[in-house]
DSSP file (Angstrom, degrees, kcal/mol; ACC not computed):
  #  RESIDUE AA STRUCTURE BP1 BP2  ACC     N-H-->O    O-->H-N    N-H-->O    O-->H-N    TCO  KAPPA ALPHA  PHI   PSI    X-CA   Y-CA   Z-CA
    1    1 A X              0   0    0      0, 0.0     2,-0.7     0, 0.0     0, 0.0   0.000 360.0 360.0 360.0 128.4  105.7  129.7  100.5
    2    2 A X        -     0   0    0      1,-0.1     0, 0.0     0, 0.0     0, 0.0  -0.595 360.0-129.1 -67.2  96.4  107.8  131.7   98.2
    3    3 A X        -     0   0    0     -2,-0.7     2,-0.2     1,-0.1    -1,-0.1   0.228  41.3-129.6 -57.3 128.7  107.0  135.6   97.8
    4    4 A X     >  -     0   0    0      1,-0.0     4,-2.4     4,-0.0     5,-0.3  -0.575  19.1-103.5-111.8-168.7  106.8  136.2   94.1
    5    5 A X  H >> S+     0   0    0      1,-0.3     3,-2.9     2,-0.2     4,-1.1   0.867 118.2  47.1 -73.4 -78.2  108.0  138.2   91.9
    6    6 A X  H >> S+     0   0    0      1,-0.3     4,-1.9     2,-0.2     3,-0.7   0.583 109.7  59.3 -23.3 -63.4  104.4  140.5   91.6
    7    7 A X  H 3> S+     0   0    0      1,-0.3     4,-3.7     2,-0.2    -1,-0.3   0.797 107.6  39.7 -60.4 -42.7  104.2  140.6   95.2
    8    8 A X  H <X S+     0   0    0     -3,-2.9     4,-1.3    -4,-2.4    -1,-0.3   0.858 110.8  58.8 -82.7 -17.5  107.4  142.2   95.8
    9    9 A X  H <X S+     0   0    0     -4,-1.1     4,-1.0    -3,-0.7    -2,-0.2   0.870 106.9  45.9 -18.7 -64.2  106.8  144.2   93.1
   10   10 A X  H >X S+     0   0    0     -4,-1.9     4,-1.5     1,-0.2     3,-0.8   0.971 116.4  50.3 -54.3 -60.1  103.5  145.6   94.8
   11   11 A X  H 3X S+     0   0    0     -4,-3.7     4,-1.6     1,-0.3    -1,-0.2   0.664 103.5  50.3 -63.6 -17.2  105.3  146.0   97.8
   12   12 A X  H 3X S+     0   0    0     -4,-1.3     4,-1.5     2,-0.2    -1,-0.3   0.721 108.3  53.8 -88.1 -46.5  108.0  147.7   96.9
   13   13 A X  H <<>S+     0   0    0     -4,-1.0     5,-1.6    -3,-0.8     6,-1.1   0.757 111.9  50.6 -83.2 -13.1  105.9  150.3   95.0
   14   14 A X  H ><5S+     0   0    0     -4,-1.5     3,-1.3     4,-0.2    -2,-0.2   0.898 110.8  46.5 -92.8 -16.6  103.8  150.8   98.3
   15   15 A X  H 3<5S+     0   0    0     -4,-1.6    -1,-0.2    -5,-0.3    -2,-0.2   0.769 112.9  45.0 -44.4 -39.7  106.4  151.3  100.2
   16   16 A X  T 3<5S-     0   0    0     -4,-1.5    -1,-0.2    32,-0.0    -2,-0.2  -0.003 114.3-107.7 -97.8  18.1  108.2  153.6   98.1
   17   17 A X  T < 5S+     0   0    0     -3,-1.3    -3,-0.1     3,-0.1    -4,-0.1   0.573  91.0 114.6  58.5  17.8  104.9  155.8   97.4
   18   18 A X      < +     0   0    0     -5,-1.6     2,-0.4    -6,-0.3    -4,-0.2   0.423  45.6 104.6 -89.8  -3.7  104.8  154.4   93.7
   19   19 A X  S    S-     0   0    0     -6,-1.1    -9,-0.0     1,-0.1    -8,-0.0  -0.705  73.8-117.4 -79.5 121.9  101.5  152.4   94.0
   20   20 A X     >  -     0   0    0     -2,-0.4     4,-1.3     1,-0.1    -1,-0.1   0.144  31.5-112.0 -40.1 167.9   98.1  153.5   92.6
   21   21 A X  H  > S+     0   0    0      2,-0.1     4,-0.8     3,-0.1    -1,-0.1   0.709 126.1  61.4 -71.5 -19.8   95.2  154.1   95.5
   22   22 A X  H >> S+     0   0    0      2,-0.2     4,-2.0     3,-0.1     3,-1.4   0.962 109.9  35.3 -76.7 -72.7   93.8  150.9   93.7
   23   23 A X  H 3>>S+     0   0    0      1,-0.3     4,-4.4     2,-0.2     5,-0.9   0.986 115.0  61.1 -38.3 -71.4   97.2  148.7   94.7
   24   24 A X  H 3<5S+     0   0    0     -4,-1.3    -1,-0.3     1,-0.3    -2,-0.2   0.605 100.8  43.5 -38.0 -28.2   97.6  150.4   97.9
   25   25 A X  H <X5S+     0   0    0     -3,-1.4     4,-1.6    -4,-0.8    -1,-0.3   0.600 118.6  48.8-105.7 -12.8   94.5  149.6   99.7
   26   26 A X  H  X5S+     0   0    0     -4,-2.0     4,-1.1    -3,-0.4    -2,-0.2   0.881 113.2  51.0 -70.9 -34.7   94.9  145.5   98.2
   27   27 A X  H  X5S+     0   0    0     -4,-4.4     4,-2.2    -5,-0.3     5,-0.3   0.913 115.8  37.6 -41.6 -54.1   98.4  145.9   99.5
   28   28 A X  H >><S+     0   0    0     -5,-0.9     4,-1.4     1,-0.2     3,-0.7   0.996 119.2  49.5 -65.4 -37.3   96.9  147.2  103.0
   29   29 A X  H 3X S+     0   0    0     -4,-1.6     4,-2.0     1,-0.3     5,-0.2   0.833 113.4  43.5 -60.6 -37.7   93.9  144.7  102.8
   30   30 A X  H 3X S+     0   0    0     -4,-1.1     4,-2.1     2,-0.2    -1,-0.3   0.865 118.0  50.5 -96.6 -23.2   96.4  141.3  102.0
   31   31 A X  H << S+     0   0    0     -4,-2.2    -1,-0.2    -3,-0.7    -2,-0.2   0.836 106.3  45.8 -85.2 -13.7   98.7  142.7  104.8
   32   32 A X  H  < S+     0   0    0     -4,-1.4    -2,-0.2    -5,-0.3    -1,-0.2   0.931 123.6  44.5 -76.4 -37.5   96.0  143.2  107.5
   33   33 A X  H  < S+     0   0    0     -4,-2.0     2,-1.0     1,-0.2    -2,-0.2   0.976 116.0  48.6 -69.3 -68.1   95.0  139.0  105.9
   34   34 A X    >X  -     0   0    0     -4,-2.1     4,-2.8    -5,-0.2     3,-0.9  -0.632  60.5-174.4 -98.3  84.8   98.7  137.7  105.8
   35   35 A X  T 34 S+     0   0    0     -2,-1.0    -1,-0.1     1,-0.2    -4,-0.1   0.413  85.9  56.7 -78.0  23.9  101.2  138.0  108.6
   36   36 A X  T 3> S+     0   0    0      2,-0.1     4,-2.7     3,-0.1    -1,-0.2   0.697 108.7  47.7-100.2 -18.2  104.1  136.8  107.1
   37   37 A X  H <> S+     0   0    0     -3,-0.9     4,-2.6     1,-0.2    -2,-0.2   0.786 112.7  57.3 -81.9 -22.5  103.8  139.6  104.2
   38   38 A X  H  X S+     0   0    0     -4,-2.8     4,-0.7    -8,-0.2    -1,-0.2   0.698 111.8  33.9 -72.7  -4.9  103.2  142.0  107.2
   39   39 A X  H  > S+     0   0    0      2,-0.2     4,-4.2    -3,-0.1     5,-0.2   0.717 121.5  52.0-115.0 -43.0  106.5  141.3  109.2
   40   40 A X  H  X S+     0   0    0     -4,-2.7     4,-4.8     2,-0.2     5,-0.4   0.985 111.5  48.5 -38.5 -69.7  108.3  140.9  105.3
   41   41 A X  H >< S+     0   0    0     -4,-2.6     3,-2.8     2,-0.2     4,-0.4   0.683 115.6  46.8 -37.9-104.6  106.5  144.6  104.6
   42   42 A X  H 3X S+     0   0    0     -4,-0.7     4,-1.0     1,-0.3     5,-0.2   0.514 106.7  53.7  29.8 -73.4  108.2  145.4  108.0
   43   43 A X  H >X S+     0   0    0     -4,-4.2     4,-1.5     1,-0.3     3,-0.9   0.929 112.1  43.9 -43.9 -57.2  111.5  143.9  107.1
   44   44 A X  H <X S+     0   0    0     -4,-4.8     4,-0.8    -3,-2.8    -1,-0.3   0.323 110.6  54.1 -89.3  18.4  111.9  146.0  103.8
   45   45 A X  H 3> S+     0   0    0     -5,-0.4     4,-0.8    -4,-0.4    -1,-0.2   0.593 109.5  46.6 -87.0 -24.8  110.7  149.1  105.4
   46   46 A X  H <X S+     0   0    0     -4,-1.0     4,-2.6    -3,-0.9    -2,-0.2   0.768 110.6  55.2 -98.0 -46.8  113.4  148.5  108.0
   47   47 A X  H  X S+     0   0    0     -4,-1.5     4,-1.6     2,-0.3     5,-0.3   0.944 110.8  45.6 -49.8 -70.2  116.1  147.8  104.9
   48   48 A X  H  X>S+     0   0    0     -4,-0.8     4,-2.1     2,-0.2     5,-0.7   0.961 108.0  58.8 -60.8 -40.6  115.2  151.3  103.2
   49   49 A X  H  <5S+     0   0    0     -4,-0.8     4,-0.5     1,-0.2    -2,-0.3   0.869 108.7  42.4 -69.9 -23.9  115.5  152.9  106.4
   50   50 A X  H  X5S+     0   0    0     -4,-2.6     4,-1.6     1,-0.2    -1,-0.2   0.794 114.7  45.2 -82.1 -15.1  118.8  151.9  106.8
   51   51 A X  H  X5S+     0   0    0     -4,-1.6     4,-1.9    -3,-0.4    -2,-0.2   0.775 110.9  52.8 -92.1 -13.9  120.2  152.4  103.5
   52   52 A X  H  X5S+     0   0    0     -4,-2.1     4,-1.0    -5,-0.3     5,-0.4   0.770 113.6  50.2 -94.8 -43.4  118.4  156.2  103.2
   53   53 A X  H  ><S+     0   0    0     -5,-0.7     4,-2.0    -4,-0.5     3,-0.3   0.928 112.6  46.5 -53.8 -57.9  120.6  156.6  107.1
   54   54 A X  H >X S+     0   0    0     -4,-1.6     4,-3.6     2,-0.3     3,-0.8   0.955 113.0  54.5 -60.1 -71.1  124.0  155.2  105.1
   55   55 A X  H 3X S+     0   0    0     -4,-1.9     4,-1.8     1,-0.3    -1,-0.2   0.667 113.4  35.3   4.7 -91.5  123.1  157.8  102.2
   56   56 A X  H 3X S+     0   0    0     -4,-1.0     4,-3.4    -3,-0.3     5,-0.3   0.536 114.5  55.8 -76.8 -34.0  122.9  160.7  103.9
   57   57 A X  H <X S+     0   0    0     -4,-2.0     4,-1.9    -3,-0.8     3,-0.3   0.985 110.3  49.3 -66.3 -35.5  125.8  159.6  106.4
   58   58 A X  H  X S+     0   0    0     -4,-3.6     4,-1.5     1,-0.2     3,-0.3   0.957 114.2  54.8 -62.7 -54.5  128.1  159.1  103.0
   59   59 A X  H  X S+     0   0    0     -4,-1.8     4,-2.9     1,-0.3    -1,-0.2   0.803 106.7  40.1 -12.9 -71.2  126.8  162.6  102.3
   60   60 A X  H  X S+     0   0    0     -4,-3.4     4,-2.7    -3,-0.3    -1,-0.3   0.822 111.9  54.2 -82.3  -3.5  127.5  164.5  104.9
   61   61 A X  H  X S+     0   0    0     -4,-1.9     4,-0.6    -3,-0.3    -2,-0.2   0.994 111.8  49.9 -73.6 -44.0  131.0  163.0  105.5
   62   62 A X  H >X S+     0   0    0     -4,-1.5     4,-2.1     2,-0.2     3,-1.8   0.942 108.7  53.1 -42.2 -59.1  131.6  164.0  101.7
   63   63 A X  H 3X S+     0   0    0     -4,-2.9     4,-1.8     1,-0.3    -1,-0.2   0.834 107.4  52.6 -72.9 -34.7  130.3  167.6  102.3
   64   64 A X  H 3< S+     0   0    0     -4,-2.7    -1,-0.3    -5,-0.2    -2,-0.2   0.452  99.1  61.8-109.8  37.9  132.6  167.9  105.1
   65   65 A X  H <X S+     0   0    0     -3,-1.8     4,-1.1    -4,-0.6    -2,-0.2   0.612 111.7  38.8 -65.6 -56.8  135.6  166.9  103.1
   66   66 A X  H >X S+     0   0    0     -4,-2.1     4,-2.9     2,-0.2     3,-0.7   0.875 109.4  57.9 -85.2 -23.5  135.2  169.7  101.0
   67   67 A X  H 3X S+     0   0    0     -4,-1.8     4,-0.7    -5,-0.3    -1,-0.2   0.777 111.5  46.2 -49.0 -26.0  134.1  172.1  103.9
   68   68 A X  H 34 S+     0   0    0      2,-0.2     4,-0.5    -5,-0.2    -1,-0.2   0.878 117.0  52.2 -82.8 -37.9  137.7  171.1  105.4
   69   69 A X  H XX S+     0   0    0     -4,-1.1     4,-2.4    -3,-0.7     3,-0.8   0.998 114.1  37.5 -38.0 -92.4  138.8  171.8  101.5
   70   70 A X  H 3< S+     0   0    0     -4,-2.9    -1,-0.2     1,-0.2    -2,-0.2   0.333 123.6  36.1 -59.3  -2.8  137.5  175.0  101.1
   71   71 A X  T 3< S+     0   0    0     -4,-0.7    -1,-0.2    -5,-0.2    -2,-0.2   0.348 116.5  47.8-101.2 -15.6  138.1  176.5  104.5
   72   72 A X  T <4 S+     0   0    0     -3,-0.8     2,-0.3    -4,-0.5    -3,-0.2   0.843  88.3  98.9 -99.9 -30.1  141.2  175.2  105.4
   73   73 A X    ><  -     0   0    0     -4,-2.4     3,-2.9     1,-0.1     4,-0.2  -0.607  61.0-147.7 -44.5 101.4  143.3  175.8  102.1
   74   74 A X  G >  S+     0   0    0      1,-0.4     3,-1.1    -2,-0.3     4,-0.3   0.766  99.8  52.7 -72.0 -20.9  145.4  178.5  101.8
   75   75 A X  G 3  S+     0   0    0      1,-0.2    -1,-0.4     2,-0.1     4,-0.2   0.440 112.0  51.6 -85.9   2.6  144.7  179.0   97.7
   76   76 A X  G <  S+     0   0    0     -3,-2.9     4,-0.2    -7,-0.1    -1,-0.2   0.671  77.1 106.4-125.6  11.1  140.8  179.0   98.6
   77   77 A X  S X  S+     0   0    0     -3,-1.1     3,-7.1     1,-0.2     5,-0.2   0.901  79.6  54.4 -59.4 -86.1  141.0  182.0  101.6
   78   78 A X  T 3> S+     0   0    0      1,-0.4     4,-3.6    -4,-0.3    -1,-0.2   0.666 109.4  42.2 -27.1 -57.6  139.3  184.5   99.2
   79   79 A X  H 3> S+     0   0    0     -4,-0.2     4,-1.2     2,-0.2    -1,-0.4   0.839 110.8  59.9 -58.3 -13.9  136.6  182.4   98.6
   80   80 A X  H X> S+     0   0    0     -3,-7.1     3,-2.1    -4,-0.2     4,-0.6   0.897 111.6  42.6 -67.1 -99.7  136.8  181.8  102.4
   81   81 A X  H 3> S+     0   0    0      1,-0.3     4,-2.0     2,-0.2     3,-0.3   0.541 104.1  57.2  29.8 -90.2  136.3  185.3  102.7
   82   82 A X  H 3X S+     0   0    0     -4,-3.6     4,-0.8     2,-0.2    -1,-0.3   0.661 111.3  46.3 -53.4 -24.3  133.9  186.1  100.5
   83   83 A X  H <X S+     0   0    0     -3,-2.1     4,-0.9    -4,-1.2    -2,-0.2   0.824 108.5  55.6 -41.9 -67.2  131.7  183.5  102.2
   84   84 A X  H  < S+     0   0    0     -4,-0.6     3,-0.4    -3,-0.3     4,-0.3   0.925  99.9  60.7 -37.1 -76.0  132.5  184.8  105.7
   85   85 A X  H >< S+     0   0    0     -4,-2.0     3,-5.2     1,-0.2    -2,-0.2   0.793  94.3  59.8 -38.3 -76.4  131.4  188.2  104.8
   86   86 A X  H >< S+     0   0    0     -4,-0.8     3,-0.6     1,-0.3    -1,-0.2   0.734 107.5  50.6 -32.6 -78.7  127.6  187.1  103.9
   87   87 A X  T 3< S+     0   0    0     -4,-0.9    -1,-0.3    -3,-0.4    -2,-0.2   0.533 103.8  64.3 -69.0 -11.7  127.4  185.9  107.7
   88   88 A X  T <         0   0    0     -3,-5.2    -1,-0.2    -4,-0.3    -2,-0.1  -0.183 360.0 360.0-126.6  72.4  128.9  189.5  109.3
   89   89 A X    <         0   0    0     -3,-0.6    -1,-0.2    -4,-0.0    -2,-0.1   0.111 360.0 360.0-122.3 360.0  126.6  191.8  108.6
Protein backbone atom coordinates (compact mmCIF):
# COMPACT_ATOMS: atom_id res chain seq x y z
CA UNK A 1 0.00 0.00 0.00
CA UNK A 2 1.18 3.38 -0.97
CA UNK A 3 2.10 5.97 1.93
CA UNK A 4 0.18 9.09 1.03
CA UNK A 5 0.82 12.29 0.69
CA UNK A 6 -0.97 13.35 4.43
CA UNK A 7 0.85 10.60 6.01
CA UNK A 8 4.13 11.76 5.17
CA UNK A 9 3.16 14.91 5.81
CA UNK A 10 2.23 13.95 9.49
CA UNK A 11 5.30 12.21 9.76
CA UNK A 12 7.55 14.42 8.71
CA UNK A 13 6.11 17.20 11.11
CA UNK A 14 6.57 14.64 14.07
CA UNK A 15 9.70 13.92 13.35
CA UNK A 16 10.90 17.29 12.87
CA UNK A 17 9.04 18.63 16.17
CA UNK A 18 6.41 20.53 13.90
CA UNK A 19 3.27 18.43 14.96
CA UNK A 20 0.50 19.62 17.34
CA UNK A 21 0.21 17.37 20.74
CA UNK A 22 -3.12 16.48 18.91
CA UNK A 23 -1.11 14.91 15.68
CA UNK A 24 1.59 13.57 17.75
CA UNK A 25 -0.01 11.22 19.97
CA UNK A 26 -2.29 9.80 16.51
CA UNK A 27 1.12 9.72 14.94
CA UNK A 28 2.42 7.58 18.16
CA UNK A 29 -0.93 5.61 18.36
CA UNK A 30 -1.01 4.59 14.28
CA UNK A 31 2.75 3.77 14.70
CA UNK A 32 2.41 1.48 17.87
CA UNK A 33 -0.92 -0.10 15.22
CA UNK A 34 1.17 -0.19 11.90
CA UNK A 35 4.55 -1.67 11.53
CA UNK A 36 5.38 -0.81 8.30
CA UNK A 37 4.81 3.12 9.16
CA UNK A 38 7.01 2.22 12.29
CA UNK A 39 10.18 0.87 10.39
CA UNK A 40 9.21 3.86 7.41
CA UNK A 41 9.17 6.43 10.66
CA UNK A 42 12.56 4.67 11.40
CA UNK A 43 13.88 4.94 7.98
CA UNK A 44 13.30 8.85 7.82
CA UNK A 45 14.61 9.38 11.16
CA UNK A 46 17.74 7.53 10.00
CA UNK A 47 17.68 9.87 6.56
CA UNK A 48 17.68 13.19 8.72
CA UNK A 49 20.28 11.89 10.82
CA UNK A 50 22.52 11.46 8.13
CA UNK A 51 21.98 14.58 6.25
CA UNK A 52 22.12 16.87 9.78
CA UNK A 53 25.95 14.58 10.15
CA UNK A 54 26.80 15.80 6.25
CA UNK A 55 25.72 19.45 7.30
CA UNK A 56 27.76 19.90 9.99
CA UNK A 57 30.71 17.86 8.38
CA UNK A 58 30.42 20.49 5.24
CA UNK A 59 30.51 23.03 8.02
CA UNK A 60 33.33 22.34 9.79
CA UNK A 61 35.50 21.60 6.81
CA UNK A 62 34.35 25.21 5.52
CA UNK A 63 35.27 26.76 8.97
CA UNK A 64 38.60 25.30 8.70
CA UNK A 65 39.35 26.69 5.33
CA UNK A 66 39.09 29.91 6.56
CA UNK A 67 40.85 29.06 9.97
CA UNK A 68 43.83 27.93 7.49
CA UNK A 69 42.91 31.57 5.74
CA UNK A 70 43.10 33.56 8.54
CA UNK A 71 45.98 32.09 10.44
CA UNK A 72 48.21 31.12 7.83
CA UNK A 73 48.23 34.35 5.64
CA UNK A 74 50.79 36.66 5.88
CA UNK A 75 48.28 39.93 5.01
CA UNK A 76 45.93 38.56 7.98
CA UNK A 77 48.97 38.26 10.91
CA UNK A 78 47.57 41.34 12.69
CA UNK A 79 44.37 40.01 12.95
CA UNK A 80 46.20 36.85 13.87
CA UNK A 81 47.57 38.69 16.62
CA UNK A 82 44.95 40.42 17.79
CA UNK A 83 43.15 37.14 18.27
CA UNK A 84 46.07 35.44 19.91
CA UNK A 85 46.29 38.10 22.50
CA UNK A 86 42.61 37.46 23.94
CA UNK A 87 43.93 33.78 24.72
CA UNK A 88 47.40 35.05 26.71
CA UNK A 89 46.39 36.67 29.44
Amino acid sequence: MKTSLDDLQLMENCLLGRASGEQRTLFEARLLLDPVLREDAHWQQQTYRIIRDYGRKQLRNELEQVHQVLFTAPRHRAFRDKVLSFFGK
